[in-house]
C-alpha positions as CSV (number, residue, x, y, z in Angstrom):
1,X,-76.8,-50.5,-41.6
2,X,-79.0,-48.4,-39.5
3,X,-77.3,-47.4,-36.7
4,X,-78.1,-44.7,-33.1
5,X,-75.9,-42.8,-31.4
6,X,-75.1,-43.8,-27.5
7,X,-72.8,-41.2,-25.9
8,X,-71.4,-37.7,-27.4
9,X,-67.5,-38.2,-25.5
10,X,-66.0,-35.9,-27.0
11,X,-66.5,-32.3,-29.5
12,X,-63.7,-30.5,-30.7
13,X,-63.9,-28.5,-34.0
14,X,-64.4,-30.9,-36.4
15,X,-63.3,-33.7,-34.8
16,X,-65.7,-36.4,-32.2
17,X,-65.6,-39.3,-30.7
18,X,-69.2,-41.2,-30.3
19,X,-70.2,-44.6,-28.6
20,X,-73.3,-46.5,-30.7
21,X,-75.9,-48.7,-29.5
22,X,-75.2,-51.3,-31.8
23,X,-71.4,-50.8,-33.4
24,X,-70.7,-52.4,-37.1
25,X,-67.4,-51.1,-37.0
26,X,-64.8,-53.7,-35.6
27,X,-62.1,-51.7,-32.7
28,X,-58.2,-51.7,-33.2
29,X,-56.9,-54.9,-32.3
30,X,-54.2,-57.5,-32.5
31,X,-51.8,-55.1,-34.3
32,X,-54.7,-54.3,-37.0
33,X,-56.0,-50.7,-37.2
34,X,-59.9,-50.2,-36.5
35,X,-62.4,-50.1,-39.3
36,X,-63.1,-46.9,-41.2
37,X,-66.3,-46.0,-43.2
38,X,-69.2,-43.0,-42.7
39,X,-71.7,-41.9,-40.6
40,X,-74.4,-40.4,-42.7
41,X,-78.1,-38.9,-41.6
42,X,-80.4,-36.3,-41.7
43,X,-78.4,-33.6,-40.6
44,X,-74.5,-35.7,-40.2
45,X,-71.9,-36.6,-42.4
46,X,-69.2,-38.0,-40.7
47,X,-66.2,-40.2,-42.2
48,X,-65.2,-43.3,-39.6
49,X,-61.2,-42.4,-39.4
50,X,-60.9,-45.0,-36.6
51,X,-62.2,-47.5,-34.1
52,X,-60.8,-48.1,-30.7
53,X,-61.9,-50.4,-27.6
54,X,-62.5,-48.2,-24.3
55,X,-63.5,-48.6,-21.0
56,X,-66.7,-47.4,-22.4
57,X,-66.8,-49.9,-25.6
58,X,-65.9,-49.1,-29.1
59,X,-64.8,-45.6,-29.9
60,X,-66.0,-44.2,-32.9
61,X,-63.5,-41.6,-34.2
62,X,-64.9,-38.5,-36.3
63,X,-64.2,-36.3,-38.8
64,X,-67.4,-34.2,-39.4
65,X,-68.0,-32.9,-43.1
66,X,-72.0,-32.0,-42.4
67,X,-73.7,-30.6,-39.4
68,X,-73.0,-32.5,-36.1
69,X,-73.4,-35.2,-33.6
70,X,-75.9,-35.4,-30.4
71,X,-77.3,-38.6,-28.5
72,X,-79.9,-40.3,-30.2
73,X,-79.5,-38.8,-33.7
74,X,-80.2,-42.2,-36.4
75,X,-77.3,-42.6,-39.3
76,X,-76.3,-44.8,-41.8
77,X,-73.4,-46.8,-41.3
78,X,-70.9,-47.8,-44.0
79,X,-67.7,-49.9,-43.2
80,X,-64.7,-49.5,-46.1
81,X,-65.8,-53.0,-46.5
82,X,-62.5,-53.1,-49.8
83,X,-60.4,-52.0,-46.9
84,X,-61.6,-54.3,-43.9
85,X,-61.7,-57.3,-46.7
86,X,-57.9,-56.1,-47.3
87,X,-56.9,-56.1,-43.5
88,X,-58.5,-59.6,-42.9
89,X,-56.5,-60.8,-45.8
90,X,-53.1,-59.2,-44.2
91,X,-54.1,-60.9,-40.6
92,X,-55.1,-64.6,-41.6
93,X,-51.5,-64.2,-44.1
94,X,-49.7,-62.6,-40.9
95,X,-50.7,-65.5,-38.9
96,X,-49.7,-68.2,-41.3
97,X,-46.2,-66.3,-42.3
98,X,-45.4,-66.0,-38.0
99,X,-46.0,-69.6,-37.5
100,X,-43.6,-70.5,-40.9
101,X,-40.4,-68.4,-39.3
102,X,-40.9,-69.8,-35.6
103,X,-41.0,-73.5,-37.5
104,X,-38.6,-73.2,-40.0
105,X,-36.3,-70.9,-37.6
106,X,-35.7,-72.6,-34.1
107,X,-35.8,-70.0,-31.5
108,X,-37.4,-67.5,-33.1
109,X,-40.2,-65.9,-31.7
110,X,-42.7,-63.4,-33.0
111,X,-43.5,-60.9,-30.2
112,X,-45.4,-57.9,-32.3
113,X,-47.1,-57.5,-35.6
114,X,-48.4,-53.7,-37.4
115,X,-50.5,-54.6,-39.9
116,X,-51.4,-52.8,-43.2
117,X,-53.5,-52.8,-46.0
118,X,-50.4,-52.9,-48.2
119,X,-47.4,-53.8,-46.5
120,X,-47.4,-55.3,-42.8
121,X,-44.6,-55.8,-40.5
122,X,-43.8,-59.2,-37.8
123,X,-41.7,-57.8,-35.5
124,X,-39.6,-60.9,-34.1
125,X,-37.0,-61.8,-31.3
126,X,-33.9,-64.2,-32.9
127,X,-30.7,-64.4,-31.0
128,X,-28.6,-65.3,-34.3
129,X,-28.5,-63.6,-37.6
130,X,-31.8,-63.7,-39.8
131,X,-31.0,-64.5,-43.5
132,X,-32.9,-64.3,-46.9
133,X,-32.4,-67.9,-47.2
134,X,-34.7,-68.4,-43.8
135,X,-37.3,-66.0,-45.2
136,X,-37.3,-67.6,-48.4
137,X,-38.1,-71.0,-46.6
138,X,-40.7,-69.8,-44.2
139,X,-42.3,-67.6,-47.5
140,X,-42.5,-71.0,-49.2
141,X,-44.1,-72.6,-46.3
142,X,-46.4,-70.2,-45.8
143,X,-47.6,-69.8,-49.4
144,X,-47.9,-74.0,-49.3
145,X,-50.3,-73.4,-46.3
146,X,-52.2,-70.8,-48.1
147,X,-52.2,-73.0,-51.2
148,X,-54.5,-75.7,-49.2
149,X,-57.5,-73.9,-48.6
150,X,-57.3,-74.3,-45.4
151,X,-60.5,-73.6,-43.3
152,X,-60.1,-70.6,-40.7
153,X,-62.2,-70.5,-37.6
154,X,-62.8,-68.1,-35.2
155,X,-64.4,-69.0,-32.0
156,X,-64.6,-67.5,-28.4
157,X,-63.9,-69.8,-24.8
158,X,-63.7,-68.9,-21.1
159,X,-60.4,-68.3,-20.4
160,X,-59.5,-71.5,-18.4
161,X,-60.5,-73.3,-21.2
162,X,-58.6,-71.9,-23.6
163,X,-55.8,-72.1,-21.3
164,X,-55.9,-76.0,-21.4
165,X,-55.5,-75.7,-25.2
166,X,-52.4,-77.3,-26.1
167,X,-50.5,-75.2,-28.5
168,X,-52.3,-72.2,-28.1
169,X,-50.2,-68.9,-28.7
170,X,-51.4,-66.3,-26.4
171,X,-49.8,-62.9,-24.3
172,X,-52.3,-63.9,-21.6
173,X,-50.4,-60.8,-19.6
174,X,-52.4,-58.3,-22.3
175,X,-55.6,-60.6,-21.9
176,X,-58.2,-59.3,-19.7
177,X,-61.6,-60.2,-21.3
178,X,-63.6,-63.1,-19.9
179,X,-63.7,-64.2,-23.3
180,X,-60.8,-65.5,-25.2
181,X,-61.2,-65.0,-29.0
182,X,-59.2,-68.1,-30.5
183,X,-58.2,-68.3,-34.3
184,X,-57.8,-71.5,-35.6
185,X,-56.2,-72.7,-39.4
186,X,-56.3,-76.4,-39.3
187,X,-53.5,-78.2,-37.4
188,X,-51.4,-75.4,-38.5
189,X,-51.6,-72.6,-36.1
190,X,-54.0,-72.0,-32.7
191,X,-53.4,-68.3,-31.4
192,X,-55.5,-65.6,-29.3
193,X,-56.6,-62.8,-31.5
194,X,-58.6,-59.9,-31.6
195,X,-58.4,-58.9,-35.6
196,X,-60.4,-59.9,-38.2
197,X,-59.6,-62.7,-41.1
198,X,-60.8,-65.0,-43.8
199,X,-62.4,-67.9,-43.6
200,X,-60.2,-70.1,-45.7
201,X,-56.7,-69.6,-46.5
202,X,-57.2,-69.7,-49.7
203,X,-58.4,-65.8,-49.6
204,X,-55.2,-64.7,-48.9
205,X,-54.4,-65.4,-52.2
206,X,-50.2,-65.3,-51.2
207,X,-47.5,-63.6,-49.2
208,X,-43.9,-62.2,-50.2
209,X,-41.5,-60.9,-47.6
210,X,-40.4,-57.6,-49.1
211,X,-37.3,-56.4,-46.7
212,X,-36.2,-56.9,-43.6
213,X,-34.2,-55.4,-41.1
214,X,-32.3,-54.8,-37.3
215,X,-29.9,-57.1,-35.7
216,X,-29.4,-59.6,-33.0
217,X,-32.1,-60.0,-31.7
218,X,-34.6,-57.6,-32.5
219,X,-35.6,-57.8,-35.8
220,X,-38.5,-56.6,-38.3
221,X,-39.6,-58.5,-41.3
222,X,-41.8,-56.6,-43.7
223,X,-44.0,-58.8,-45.9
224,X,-47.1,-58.0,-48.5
225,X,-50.0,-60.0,-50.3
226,X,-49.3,-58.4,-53.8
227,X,-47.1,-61.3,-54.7
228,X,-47.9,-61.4,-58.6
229,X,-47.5,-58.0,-58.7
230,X,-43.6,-57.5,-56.5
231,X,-42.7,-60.5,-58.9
232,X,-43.6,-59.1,-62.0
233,X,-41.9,-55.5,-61.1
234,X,-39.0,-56.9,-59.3
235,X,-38.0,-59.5,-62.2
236,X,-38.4,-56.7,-64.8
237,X,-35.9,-54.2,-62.6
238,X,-33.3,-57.8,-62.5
239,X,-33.9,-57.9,-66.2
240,X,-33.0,-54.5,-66.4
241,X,-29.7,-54.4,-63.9
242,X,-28.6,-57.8,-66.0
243,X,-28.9,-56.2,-69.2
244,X,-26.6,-53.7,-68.1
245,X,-24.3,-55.5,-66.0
246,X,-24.1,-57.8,-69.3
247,X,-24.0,-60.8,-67.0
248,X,-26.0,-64.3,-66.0
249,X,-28.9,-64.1,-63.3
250,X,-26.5,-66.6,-61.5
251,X,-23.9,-64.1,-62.0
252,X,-25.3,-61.5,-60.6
253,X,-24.5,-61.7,-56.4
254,X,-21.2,-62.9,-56.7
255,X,-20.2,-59.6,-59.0
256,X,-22.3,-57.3,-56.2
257,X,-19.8,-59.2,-53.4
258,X,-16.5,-58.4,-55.5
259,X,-17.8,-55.3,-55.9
260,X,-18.4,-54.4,-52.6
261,X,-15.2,-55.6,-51.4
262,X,-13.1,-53.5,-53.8
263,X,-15.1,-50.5,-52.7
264,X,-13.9,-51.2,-49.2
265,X,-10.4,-52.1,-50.3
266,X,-10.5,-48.6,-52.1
267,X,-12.0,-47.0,-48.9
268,X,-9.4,-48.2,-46.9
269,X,-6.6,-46.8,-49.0
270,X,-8.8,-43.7,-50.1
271,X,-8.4,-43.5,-45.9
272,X,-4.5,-43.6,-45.3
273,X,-4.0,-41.1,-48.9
274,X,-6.4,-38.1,-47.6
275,X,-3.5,-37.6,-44.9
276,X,-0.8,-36.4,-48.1
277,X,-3.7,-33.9,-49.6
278,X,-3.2,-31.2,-49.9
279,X,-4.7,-27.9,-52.6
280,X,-3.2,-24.9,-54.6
281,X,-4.6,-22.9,-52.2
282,X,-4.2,-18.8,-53.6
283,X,-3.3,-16.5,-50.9
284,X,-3.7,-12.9,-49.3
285,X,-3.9,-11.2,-46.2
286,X,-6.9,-9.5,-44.8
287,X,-6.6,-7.4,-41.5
288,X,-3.7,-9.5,-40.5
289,X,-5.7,-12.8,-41.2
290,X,-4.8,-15.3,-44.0
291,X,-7.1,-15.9,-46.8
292,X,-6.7,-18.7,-48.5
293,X,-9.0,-20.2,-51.8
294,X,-8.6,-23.0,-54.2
295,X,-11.2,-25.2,-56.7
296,X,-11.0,-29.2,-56.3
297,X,-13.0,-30.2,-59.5
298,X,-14.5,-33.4,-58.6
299,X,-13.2,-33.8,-54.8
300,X,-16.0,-34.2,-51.8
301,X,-15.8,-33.0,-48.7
302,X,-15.7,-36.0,-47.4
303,X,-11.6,-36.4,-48.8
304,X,-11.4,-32.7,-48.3
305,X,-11.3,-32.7,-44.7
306,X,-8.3,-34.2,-43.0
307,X,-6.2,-31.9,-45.3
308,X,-8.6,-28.5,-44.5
309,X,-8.4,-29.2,-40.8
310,X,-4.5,-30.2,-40.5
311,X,-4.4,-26.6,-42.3
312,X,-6.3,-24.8,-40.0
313,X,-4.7,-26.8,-37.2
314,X,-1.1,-25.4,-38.2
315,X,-2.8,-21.7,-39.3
316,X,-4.2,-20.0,-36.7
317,X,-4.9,-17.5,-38.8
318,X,-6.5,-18.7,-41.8
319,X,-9.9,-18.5,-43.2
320,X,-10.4,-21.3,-46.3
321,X,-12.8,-20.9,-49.1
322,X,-12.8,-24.1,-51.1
323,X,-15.3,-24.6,-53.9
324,X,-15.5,-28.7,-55.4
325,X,-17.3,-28.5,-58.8
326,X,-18.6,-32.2,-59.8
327,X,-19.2,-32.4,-63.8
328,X,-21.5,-30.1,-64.9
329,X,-24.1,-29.8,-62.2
330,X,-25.0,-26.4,-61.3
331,X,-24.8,-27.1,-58.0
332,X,-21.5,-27.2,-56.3
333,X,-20.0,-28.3,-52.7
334,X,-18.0,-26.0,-50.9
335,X,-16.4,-25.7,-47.2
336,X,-15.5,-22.7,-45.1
337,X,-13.6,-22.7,-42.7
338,X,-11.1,-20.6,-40.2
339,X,-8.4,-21.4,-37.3
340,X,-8.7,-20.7,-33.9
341,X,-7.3,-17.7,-34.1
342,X,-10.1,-16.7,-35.9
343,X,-12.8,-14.5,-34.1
344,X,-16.0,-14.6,-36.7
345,X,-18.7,-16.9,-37.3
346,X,-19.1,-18.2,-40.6
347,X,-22.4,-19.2,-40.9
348,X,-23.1,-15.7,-41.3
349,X,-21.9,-15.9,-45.1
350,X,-24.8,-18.8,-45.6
351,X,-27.1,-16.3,-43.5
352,X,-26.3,-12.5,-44.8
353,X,-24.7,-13.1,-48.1
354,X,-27.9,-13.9,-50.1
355,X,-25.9,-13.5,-53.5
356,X,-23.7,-16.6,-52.6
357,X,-27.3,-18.9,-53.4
358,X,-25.5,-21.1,-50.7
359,X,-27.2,-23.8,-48.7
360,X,-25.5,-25.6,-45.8
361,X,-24.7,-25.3,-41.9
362,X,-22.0,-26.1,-39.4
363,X,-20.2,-24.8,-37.0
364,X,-18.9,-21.3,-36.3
365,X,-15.7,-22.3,-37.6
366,X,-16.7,-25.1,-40.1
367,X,-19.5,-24.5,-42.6
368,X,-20.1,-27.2,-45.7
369,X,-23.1,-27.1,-48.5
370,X,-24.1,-26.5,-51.7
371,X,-24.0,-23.3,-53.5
372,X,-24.8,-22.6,-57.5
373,X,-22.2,-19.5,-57.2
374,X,-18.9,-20.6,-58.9
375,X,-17.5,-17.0,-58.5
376,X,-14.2,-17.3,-56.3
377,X,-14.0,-13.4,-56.4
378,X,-17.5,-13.2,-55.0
379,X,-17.0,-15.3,-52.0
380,X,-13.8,-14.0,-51.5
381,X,-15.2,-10.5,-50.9
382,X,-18.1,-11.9,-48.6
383,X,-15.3,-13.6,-46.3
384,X,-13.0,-10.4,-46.3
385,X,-15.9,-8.0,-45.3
386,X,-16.5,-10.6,-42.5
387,X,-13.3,-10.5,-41.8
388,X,-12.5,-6.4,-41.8
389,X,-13.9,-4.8,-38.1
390,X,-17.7,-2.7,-38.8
């Protein structure tokens, strides 16, 4: 499409933002991004990152790749018409998922919706606690809907009329046009909408909700139209996990429960046994300070430090290197740390001592990581040179 340029609003570097005469390119809207596409004429090449509604109209934004922009110049425009077909799909599937969670879920109520070419989000209020089972019932619902081939209008009214709609879904708060834009699927669903969609229901082709998250009551349901395709991948992934949990699909949650609860059993004792830890520590005196080293194959820091800071606690003067191997990564964790008799900062070993190859932070007195130097004698010397005044 042939299209003129109005206004010049804005220049800088390679970036602009231009008003047209006539604009093909529909403005951000109803949780849908703008179109994209290019600008393309004698002596411009522009790509279309964006399209926004402004005081002044729509917004073109700008990224220029060939000469400039001025008022008047003639391009060609071209919409990312795979892309706008995409978002259309998302909205019309949007609309038709919302309307399955408020029916299927009493007192819930979608307030906010991001979509996405790919993956789109409702954002929802729901005092009580949202469930797969609920998705599972509105994702049925809504695939049924989209199933009919269902015609989709979209049609524009004064205000006051559209206010005499009954069931009509609007933020009429956020409304300030003189003209409502209504979007209409059957008896299904009637809301006020700015974004773009199919014309039958049909072209959505079918909705999955992927994940969802928050608690009472915000919460965020993510969904996607590539419902062949998430089937396909996550039915081969259960195929795999069964085949090596050498158990029955129906099997399959009720071993993830018990297994979750024994974790947390083991957590909780895992908790009251880090208090009786304690390490072979080596020892030797530096400058009147304690230095104290030991190797806990296997251990993490996490279990590591109750027993490290009741040390230190009782030690005013000790300074801990302890090094925890784990199979045969090269990596390893490790923990410094030094009572409060101790006047030195420790993150200068991680700083100064670039021989150690550690990585980590902390505190002056507490420093954790990773390092791939297994050398006790190494790190030993680092902390004693810290320790000994310049």
């Amino acid at each position: 499409m042939e299209v003129k340029i109005k206004d010049v609003l804005k220049v800088e570097g390679k970036k602009a933002l231009v008003t047209l005469y006539e604009n093909p390119f529909r403005p951000a809207g109803g949780g849908q991004p703008g179109d994209t596409g290019t600008l393309e004429g004698a002596n411009l090449l522009a790509v279309v990152t964006d399209c926004t509604e402004e005081d002044v109209g729509p917004v073109l934004h700008l990224t220029l790749k060939r000469g400039g922009v001025k008022s008047g110049d003639v391009a060609t425009a071209k919409i990312d018409e795979e892309r706008h077909t995409a978002l259309s799909r998302m909205h019309t599937g949007e609309h038709i998922l919302s309307r399955a969670l408020e029916k299927q879920v009493p007192g819930l109520r979608v307030y906010k919706v991001s979509i996405d070419p790919k993956e789109s989000s409702i954002y929802l209020h729901y005092d009580g606690e949202l469930t797969w089972k609920m998705l599972f019932s509105a994702e049925d619902e809504a695939n049924s809907i989209i199933a009919s081939d269902i015609p989709v209008k979209v049609y524009g009214l004064p205000p006051q009329e559209a206010q005499s709609l009954p069931n009509l879904k609007a933020n009429w708060e956020r409304i300030e046009s003189e003209e409502i834009r209504i979007v209409q699927i059957g008896d299904y669903d009637l809301i006020a909408c700015s974004g773009s969609h199919v014309s039958s229901t049909a072209q959505v082709g079918g909705v999955i909700v992927t994940a969802f998250r928050g608690s009472s009551p915000e919460w965020e349901v993510k969904f996607s139209l590539e419902r062949a395709h998430i089937l396909e991948d996550y039915g081969r992934a259960m195929r795999r996990l069964l085949r090596k949990v050498g158990c029955k699909l129906e099997d399959i949650e009720p071993i993830y429960d018990r297994l979750k609860e024994e974790k947390e059993s083991l957590q909780k004792l895992l908790g009251k046994v880090r208090s009786y830890i304690s390490f072979p520590f080596s020892e030797e005196k530096v400058d009147g300070y304690e230095l104290l080293s030991a190797e806990a194959p296997g251990l993490t820091v996490e279990i590591a430090t109750p027993a490290l800071k009741r040390l230190t606690e009782e030690r005013e003067k000790a300074v801990v290197v302890l090094l925890m191997p784990v199979g045969e990564e090269r990596e390893v964790h490790f923990v410094l740390t030094a009572g409060s008799g101790v006047a030195i900062d420790l993150r200068k070993i991680i700083k100064d001592r670039k021989e150690l190859e550690a990585k980590g932070g902390g505190s002056a007195s507490w420093v954790s990581g990773v390092t791939t130097c297994l050398s006790m004698a190494r790190w030993k010397e680092a902390l004693s040179e810290l320790l000994r005044p310049a």
